[in-house]
Structure formats: C-alpha cells, structure tokens
C-alpha positions as CSV (number, residue, x, y, z in Angstrom):
1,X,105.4,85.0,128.5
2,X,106.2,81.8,129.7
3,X,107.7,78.6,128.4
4,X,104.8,77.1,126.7
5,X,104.4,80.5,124.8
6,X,108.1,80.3,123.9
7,X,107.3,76.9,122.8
8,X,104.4,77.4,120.4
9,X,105.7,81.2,118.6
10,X,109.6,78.5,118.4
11,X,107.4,75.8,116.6
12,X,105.3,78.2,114.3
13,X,108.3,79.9,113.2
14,X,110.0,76.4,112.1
15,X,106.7,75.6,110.3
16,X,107.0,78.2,108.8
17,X,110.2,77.8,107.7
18,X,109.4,74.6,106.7
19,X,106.7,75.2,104.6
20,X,108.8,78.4,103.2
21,X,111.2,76.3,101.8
22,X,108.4,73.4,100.6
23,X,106.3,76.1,98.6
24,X,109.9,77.5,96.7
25,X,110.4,73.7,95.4
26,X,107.3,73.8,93.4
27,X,104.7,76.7,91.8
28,X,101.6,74.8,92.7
29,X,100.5,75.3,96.4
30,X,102.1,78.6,98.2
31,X,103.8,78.5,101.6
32,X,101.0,80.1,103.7
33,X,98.5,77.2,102.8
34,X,101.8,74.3,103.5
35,X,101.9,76.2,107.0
36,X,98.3,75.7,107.8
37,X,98.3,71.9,106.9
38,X,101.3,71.1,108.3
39,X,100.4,73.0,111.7
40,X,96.9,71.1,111.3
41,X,98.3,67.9,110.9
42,X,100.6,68.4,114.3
43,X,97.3,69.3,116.2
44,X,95.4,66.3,115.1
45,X,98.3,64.2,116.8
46,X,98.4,65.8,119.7
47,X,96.8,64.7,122.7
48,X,95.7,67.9,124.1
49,X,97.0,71.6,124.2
50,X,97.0,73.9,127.1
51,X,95.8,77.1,127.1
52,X,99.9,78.6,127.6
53,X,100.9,77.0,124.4
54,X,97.3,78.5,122.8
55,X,97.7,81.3,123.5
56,X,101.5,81.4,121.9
57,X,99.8,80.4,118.7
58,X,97.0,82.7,119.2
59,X,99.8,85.5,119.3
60,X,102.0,84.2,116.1
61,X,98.4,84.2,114.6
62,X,97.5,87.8,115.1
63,X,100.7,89.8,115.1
64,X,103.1,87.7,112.4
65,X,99.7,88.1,110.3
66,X,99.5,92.0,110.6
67,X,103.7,92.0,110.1
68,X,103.2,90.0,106.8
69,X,100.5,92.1,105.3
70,X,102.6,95.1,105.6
71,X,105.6,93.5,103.6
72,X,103.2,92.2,101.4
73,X,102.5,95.8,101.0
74,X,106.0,96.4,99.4
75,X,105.2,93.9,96.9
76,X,102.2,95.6,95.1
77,X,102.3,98.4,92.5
78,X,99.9,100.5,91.3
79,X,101.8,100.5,87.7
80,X,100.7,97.3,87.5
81,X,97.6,98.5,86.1
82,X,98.5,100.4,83.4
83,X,99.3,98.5,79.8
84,X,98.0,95.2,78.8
85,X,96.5,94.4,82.7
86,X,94.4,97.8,82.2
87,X,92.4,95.8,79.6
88,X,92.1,93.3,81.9
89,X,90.2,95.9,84.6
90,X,86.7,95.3,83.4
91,X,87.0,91.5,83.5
92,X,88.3,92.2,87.0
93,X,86.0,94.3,88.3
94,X,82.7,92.3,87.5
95,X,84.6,89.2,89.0
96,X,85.2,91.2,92.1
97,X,80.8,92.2,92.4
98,X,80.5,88.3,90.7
99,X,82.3,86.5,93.8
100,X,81.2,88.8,96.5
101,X,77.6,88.7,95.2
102,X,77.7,84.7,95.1
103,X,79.4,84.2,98.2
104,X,76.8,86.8,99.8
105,X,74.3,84.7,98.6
106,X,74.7,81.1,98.5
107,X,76.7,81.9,101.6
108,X,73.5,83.2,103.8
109,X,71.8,79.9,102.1
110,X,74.2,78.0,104.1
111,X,73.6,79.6,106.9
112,X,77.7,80.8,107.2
113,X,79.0,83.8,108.6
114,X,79.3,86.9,107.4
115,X,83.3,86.9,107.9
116,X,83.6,83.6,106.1
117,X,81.5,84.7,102.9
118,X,83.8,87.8,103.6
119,X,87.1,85.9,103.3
120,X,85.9,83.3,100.7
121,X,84.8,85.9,98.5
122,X,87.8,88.0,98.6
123,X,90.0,85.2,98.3
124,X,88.3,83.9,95.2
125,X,88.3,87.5,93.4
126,X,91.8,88.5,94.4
127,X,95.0,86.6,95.7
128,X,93.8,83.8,97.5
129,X,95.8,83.4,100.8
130,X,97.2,87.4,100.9
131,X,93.6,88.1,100.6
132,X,92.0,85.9,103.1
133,X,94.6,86.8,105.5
134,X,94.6,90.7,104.9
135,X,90.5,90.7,105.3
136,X,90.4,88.7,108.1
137,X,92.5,91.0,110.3
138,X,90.1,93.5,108.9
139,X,87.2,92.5,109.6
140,X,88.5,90.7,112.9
141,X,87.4,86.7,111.6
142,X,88.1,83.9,113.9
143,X,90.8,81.2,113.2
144,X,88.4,78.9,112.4
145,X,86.8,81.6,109.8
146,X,90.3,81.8,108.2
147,X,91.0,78.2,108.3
148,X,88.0,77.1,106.4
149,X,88.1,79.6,103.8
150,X,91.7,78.8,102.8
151,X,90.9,75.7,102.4
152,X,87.5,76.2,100.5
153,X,90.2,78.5,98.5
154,X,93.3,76.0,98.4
155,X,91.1,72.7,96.7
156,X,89.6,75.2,93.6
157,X,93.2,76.9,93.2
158,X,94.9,73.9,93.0
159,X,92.0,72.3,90.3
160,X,92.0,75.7,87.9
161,X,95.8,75.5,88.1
162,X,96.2,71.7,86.8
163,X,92.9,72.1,84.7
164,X,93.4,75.3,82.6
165,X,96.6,74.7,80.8
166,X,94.5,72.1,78.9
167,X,90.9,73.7,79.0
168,X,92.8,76.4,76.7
169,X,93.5,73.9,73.9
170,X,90.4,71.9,74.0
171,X,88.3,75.3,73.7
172,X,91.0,76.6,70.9
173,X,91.2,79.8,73.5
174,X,94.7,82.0,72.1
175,X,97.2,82.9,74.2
176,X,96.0,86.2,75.2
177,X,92.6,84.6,76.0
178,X,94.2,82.1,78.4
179,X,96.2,84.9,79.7
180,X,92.9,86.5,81.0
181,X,91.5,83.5,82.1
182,X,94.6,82.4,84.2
183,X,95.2,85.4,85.4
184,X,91.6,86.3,86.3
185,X,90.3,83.2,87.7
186,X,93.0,81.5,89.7
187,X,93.8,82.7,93.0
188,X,97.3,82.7,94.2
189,X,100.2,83.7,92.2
190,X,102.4,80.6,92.4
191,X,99.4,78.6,90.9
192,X,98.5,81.2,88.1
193,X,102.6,81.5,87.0
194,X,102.3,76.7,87.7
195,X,99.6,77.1,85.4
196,X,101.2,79.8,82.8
197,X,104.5,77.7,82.8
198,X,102.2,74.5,81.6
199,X,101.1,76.5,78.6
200,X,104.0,77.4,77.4
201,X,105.1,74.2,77.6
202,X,102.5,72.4,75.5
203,X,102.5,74.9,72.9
204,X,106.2,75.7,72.6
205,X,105.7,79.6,73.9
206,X,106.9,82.0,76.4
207,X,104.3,84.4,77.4
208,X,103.8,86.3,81.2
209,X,100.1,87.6,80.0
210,X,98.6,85.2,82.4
211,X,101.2,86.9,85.4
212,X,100.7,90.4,84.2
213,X,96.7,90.6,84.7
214,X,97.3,88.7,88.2
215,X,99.5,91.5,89.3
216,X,97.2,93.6,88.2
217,X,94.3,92.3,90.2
218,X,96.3,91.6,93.2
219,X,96.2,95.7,93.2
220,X,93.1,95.9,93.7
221,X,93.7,94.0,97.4
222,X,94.2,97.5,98.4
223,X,91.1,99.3,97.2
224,X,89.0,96.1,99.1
225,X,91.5,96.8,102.4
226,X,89.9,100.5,102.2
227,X,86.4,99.3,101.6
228,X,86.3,96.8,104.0
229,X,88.4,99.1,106.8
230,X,85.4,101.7,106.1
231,X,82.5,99.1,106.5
232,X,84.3,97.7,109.6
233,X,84.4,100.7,111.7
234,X,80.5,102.0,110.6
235,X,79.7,98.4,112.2
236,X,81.4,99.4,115.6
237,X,80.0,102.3,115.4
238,X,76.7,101.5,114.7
239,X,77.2,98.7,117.6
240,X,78.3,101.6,120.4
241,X,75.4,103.5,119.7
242,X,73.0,101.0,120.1
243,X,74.8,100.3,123.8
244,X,74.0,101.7,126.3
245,X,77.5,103.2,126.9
246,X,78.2,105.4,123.7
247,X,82.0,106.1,122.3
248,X,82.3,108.9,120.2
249,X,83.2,108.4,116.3
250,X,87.1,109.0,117.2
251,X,87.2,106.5,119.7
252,X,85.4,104.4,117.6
253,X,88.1,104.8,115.0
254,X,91.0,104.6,117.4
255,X,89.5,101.4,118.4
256,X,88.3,99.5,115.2
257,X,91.1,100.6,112.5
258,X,93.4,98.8,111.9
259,X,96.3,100.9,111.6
260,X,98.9,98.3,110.0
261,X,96.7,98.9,106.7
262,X,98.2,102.8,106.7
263,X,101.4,101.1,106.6
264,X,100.5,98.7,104.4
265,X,99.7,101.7,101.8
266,X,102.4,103.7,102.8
267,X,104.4,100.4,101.5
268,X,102.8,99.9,98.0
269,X,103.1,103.8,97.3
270,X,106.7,103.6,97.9
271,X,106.8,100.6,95.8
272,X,105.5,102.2,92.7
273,X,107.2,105.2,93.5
274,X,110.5,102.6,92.8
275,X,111.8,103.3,95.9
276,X,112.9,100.0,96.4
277,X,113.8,98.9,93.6
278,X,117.3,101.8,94.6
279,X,117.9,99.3,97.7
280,X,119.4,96.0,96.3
281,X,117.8,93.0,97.4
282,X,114.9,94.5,99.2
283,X,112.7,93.5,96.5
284,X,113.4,90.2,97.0
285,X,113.5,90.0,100.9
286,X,109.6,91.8,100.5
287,X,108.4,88.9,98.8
288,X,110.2,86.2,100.0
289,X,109.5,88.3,104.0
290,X,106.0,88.4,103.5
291,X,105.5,84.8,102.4
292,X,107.6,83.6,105.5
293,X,105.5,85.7,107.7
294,X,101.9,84.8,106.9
295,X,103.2,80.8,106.7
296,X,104.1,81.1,110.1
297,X,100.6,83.1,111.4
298,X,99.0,80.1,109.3
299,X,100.6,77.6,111.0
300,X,99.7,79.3,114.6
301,X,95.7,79.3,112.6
302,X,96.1,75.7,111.8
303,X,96.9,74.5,115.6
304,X,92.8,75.7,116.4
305,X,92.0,72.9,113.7
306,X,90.5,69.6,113.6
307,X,90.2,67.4,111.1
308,X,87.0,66.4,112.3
309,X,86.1,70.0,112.6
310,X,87.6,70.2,108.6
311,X,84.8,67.5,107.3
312,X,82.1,68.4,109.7
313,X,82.0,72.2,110.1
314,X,84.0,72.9,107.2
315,X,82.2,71.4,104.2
316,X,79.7,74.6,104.0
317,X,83.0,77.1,103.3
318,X,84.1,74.3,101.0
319,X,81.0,74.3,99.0
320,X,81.0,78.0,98.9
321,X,84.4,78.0,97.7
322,X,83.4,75.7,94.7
323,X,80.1,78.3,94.4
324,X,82.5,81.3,93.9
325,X,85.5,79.5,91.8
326,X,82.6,78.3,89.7
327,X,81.2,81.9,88.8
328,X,84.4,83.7,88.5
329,X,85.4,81.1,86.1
330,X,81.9,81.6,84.1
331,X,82.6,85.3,84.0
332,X,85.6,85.1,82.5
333,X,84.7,82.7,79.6
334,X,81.9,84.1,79.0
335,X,83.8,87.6,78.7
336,X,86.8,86.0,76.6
337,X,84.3,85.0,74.1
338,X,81.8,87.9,73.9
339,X,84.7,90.6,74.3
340,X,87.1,88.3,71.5
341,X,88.2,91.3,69.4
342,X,89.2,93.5,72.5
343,X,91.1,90.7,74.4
344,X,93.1,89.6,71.5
C-alpha cells in the first residue's frame, strides 16, 4: 500500500472523527450521513484524484463498512421486541411490505436499479444509514448506489423529525399514538429520540414510547440481513449456471456470503443474552464503535461523489426516497387511527 493509500484510509478516518464528534452535539442528523457530506464536499474541491488515493477510499469503504455492521451487531436485542414495541410489530411489518413494495415500484418507473430501490427501501422501513449500509454490503451496491440513497434517506429523516413533534398536536394524536408514529416512520435513531425530545418539550412530558418501538424495528435489520443474504446467493447461483463455466452451490456460497453477517448475529445473540452488559463500558464503546466506523466508510463513499452527479443522477433516488417516506408515513396514520383502542 503506498502513500496515497495511506493518505486517503488517514483522511477518512479524521472525517470520521470529525463527523463523530459533530453528530454527538446534536440528535438531528447521525454521524455516518455528516461523514458522507463532509467527504463529498472535499471531492468537489478537489481538482482531480488518482486512482492510488481511490482506491484507499475504496478500501475504508468496503472493509470499515463490514467492521461497523458487526458492532452494530452488539447494539441490537432481540428483547426489544417483547412489551409495548411487540404491539408495535404489526404496524412494523406492513411498513416493511409498504416501503419495499413502493420502492419496487415507482422505483422500476424510474428506471433505477434494483440495488438502489434495495437500499432506499430498507432504509425507509428500518434504521436509515445502518440499514443502507448493512444491505448494500449485502447485496454488493456501488458507492454511488449507497450515496444516493442516503441522501434520498437523509432529506425525509430530517423533515419527519422537525415536522412530527407538531403534526402530533395539530391532529390531537396522544402520546402513545405519536410514539408509534415516531418511532415507525422516521429512520435513524438520533432523529426519532430529536423528535421524541420536542414532544416532551411542548407538552410538558417524559415518554421513550417513540425510542422503544424504534428499537424494536431496528431488530428486524437482522431478519432483512437473512432475507436478503438468501436472495443474494440464489442470484449468483442462478448467474453460474446460466455460464458456461458452472460452480457448484458450495462454491457458490463460499463466494457470495457474506460471512461478517454470521458475526454480526453471533453479536446481537450475545447482546440479548446480556453478555455485555457484565463488561463495563462495552455497551457504550458498541454504539459509539459502530457509529465511528460506518462515518468513516461514508466518508471513503462520499469521495466517489459529485455534486453534479447529486442533482443530475441523483434526483430519481431522491424522489424515490420522498415516494417511500410518503407511504410509510400513510401507513402509520392510517393504522393509529383505525387501530385507536389497541395503540392507546
């Protein structure tokens, strides 16, 4: 690896730093999406990059990516669905068909790939950035696949986060309907708790309803990881045997899985199990490690984008983004209001 290399991982990891330390001084926009801009913003003023210092960028992309998803792993439990966010599972389950189903749709009307309906749709029904970023290395997306669909993600997140808090009072909606809402229709987790903290605020409260059906559906990031592990490998293998050169079905495997998900689910198990909740401070270095680690892959992601690239190519995943915010929110009003007496 030479210096360039050196260079570009050096500069990714002090974006990601960076950005680390930006997304703990507010609850509004997480650090992976402040890595991406700020990496994005670098590029623009750049007057070229050589393909040494791409490729460094191209490896903090790939393997700080794969190293973040498993800590992230650490961070989930499957308790989480079990008390108040288990009533939340129905509402989170129809939003998961809802968001695929629309991005699937208006997607192919768009004429986008199937990776970017892919990430757009997961990160809508799910956790926003982790989401994107755990498909993506799934399904194998391209940087620019990634790029585009957290930003379709980032503008929606940031406009249900400011917007709800008050949409909650003009529609009379009580606390543990807003919880629902919150929690089932904004994406990240810093935005849903941003947008939680507001309502307490304005009407004099203290609640975590809004954080405990998040958690909940943030769980179910691991049941997609299966799913889309499972459809990812009959695709290669579909592909082989329609070569010329066949691969058997284990080869196929060794090739396409992507093992860092085992880990990943070896993580959350020991999570719920509470192992590490017996190792002081490993709770917090999971989910302040795994936040560190995506911001920097993000910022190697954001070094493949321009701006011009953002408004040109990058309109489509941005109206696709609106498409799929704008139904998940729809599903859960109208579920909040026809399902009243069971929400509370």
């Amino acid at each position: 690896m030479n210096n360039k290399k050196y260079l570009a991982i050096g500069l990714c990891i002090l974006i990601g730093l960076t950005a680390t330390y930006l997304g703990g001084m507010q609850n509004i926009v997480g650090a992976p999406m402040i890595g991406l801009f700020i990496s994005m913003i670098i590029v623009n003023f750049m007057p070229s990059i050589d393909k040494d210092f791409k490729a460094g960028t191209t490896f903090v992309g790939k393997k700080f990516l794969s190293l973040g998803i498993i800590l992230a792993g650490a961070t989930l439990n499957f308790n989480e669905i079990l008390g108040y966010g288990a009533k939340a599972l129905p509402l989170i389950i129809a939003n998961i068909c809802i968001s695929f189903g629309v991005a699937y749709l208006i997607g192919k009307k768009l004429s986008l790939s199937s990776n970017t309906c892919t990430l757009v749709g997961g990160g809508t029904c799910i956790c926003g950035g982790t989401a994107i970023a755990t498909l993506a290395s799934i399904i194998k997306a391209k940087e620019t696949e990634i790029a585009y669909a957290m930003t379709a993600i980032f503008l929606f997140d940031i406009l249900a986060a400011l917007v709800y808090p008050y949409l909650a009072g003009a529609l009379n909606l009580t606390s543990n309907q807003f919880g629902f809402l919150a929690g089932s229709a904004i994406n990240d987790t810093s935005s849903v708790a941003a947008a939680e903290a507001t309502y307490n605020v304005i009407n004099n409260l203290d609640l975590n309803l809004a954080i405990t059906v998040k958690l909940t559906r943030t769980t179910m990031l691991i049941l997609l990881a299966i799913i889309f592990t499972i459809i990812t490998i009959r695709k290669e293998a579909k592909a082989n045997s329609a070569s010329t050169e066949q691969a058997s079905v284990g080869k196929t495997v060794m090739k396409v899985f992507p093992w860092f998900i085992v880990i990943f689910l070896i993580m959350a198990i020991l999570n719920t199990a509470g192992l590490f909740k017996a190792i002081p401070g490993a709770s917090v270095f999971f989910k302040k490690g795994y936040k560190l680690l995506i911001a920097i892959a993000l910022a190697g992601v954001g070094f493949k984008i321009k701006f011009k690239d953002l408004f040109t190519k990058g309109i489509k995943p941005i109206i696709l983004g609106g498409c799929t915010w704008a139904a998940v929110a729809a599903s859960s009003l109208i579920f909040i209001y026809v399902f009243a007496g069971y929400v509370g």
